[in-house]
C-alpha positions as CSV (number, residue, x, y, z in Angstrom):
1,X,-18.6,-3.8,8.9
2,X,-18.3,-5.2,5.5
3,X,-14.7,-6.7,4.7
4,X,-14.3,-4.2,1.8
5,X,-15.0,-1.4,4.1
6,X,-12.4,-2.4,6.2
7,X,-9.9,-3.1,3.4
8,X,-10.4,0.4,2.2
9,X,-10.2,1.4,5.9
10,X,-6.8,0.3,6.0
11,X,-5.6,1.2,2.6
12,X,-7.0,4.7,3.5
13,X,-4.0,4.6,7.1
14,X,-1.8,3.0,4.2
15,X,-1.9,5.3,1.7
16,X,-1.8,8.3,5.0
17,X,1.4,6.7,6.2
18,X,3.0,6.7,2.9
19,X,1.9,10.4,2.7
20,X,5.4,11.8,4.1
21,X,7.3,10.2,1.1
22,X,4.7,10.5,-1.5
23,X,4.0,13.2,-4.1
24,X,0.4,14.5,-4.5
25,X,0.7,13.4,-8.0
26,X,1.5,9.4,-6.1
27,X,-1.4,9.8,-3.9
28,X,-4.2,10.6,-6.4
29,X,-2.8,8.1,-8.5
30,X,-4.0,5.3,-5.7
31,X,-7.1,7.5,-4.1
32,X,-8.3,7.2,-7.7
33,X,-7.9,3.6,-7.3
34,X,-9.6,3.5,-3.8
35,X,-12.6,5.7,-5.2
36,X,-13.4,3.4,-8.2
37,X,-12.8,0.2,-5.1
38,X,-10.2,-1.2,-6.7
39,X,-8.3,-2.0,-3.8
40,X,-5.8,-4.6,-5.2
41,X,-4.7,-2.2,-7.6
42,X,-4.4,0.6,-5.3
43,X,-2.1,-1.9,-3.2
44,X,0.2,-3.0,-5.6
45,X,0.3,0.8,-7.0
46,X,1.4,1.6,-3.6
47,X,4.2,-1.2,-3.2
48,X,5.0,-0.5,-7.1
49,X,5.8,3.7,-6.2
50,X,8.0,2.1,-2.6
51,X,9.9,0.0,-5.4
52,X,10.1,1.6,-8.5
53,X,11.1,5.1,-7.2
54,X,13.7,3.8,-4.5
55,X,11.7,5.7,-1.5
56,X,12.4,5.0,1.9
57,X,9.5,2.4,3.0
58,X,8.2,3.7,6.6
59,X,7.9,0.1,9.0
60,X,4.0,1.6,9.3
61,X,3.5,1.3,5.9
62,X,5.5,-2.4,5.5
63,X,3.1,-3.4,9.2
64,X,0.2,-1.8,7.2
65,X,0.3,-3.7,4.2
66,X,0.6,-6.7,5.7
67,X,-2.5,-6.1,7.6
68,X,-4.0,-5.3,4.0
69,X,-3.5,-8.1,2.6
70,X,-4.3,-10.5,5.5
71,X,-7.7,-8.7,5.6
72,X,-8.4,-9.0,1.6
73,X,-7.1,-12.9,2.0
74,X,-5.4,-12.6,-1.2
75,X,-1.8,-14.5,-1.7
76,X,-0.1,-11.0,-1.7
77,X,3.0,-12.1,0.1
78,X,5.5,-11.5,-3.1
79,X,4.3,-7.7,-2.5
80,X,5.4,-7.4,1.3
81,X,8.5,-9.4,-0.1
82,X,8.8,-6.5,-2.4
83,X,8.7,-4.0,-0.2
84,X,11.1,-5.6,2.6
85,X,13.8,-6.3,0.1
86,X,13.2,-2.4,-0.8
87,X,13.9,-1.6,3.1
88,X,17.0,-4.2,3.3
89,X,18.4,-2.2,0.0
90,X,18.3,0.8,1.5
């Protein structure tokens, strides 16, 4: 399998476990992302939605994204950061 089709793999399970606390309007705003492959962008528009509109981040979605971005090997980190000092706000 090709590492992008595992990236979106996971970012599909991502984006399914942030389904309970997202709007519809939320989730086509990334699946647009995901359709065009712009998986970066569809992460950080994930962890940007967790942050910006104070929801309740899921330990799924936190365990999630981390395996995202070890499987894109991208220094991501400050977004997990992001999204565990949204849990420990909470």
């Amino acid at each position: 399998m090709r590492e992008d089709q595992s990236v979106q793999q996971l970012l599909g399970r991502l984006l399914d476990a942030a389904s309970s606390v997202f709007t519809e309007e939320e989730k086509q705003e990334v699946r647009e992302f995901l359709d065009a492959n712009e998986n970066l962008l569809a992460l950080e528009t994930i962890v940007g939605i967790f942050v910006e509109e104070h929801k309740t981040v899921p330990s799924e979605v936190l365990h999630l994204a981390e395996e995202v971005i070890n499987a894109m090997s991208i220094a991501g980190r400050h977004l997990v950061r992001l999204l565990k000092e949204s849990v420990n706000t909470k």
